[in-house]
C-alpha positions, 0 to 999 in steps of 0.5 A, a space after each residue: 413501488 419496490 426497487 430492486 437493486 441487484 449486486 453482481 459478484 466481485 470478481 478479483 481486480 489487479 494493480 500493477 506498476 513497475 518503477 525503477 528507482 536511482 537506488 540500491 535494492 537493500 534500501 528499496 526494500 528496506 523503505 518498506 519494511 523499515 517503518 523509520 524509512 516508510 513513515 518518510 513515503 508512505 501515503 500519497 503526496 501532501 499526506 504524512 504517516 507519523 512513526 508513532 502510528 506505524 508498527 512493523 514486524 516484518 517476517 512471515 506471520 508479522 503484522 503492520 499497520 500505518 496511518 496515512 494523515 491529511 493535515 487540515 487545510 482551509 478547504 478540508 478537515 483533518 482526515 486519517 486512514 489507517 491501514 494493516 495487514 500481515 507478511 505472507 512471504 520476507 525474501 530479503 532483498 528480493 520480494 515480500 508480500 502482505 495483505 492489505 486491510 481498510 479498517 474504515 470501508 464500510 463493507 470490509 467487514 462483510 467482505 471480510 467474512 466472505 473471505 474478500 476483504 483484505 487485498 493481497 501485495 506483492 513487491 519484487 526488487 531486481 536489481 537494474 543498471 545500478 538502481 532497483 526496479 519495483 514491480 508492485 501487484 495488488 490482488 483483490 476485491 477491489 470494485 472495477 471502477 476504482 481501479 483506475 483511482 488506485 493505480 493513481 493512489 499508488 503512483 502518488 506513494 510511489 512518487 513519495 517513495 522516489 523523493 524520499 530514496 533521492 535524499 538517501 542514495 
């Protein structure tokens, strides 16, 4: 007996949140692409991301790069994620955007051949009754099904990202 398995093309998927944050949009924006202030956010709750690992040249054509650390624990092995892209667009303090590549997913490659592999973010700051609000969109190839998982996955970042802008407003 032969299975056949058959793959439907990928079609681009979005995320998007907004947040409004008790912070002044200079430092909001500052928090991601200031890699002394990303190493204190980025990652979901219970994860690190050592300055050691995260480069940033910030401005269009600028690459970054950072990894996200899961520290052993009794259940789990240490793990890590690392993550890279390059700037697209730096208005300062208004919007940048950058893509976003998963060195690790076994597929990106091959993705990445046909053009789909990298996702592209997008972040504005507008200033909003003394805080900042960040509207975040991620365009991409990501498969429906983890659509949900990422929106999850970013909220997670982002309730790092309102701890850490709280220690420093």
């Amino acid at each position: 007996m032969t299975e056949t398995t058959t793959h439907s093309a990928p079609t681009l998927q979005e995320v998007s949140i907004t947040r409004v944050f008790d912070a002044p949009r200079e430092l909001v924006f500052d928090a991601w692409t200031v890699a002394e202030h990303f190493t204190h956010w980025w990652g979901p709750e219970g994860t690190i991301a050592p300055l050691s690992d995260i480069e940033i040249d910030a401005r269009p054509g600028g690459h970054w790069k950072a990894t996200i650390v899961m520290e052993a624990t009794e259940e789990t092995e240490r793990a890590e994620q690392p993550f890279f892209g390059v700037y697209r667009d730096l208005v300062r303090p208004e919007k940048l955007s950058f893509t976003l590549g998963d060195p690790l997913d076994p597929e990106f490659l091959e993705r990445s051949a046909q053009g789909e592999g990298e996702e592209l973010v997008t972040v504005t700051f507008t200033e909003r009754d003394g805080g900042t609000e960040m509207r975040f969109l991620q365009v991409g190839y990501l498969p429906a099904e983890t659509v949900p998982l990422a929106v999850e996955g970013w909220g997670s970042f982002f309730n790092c990202l309102a701890a850490y802008l709280s220690t420093k407003a």
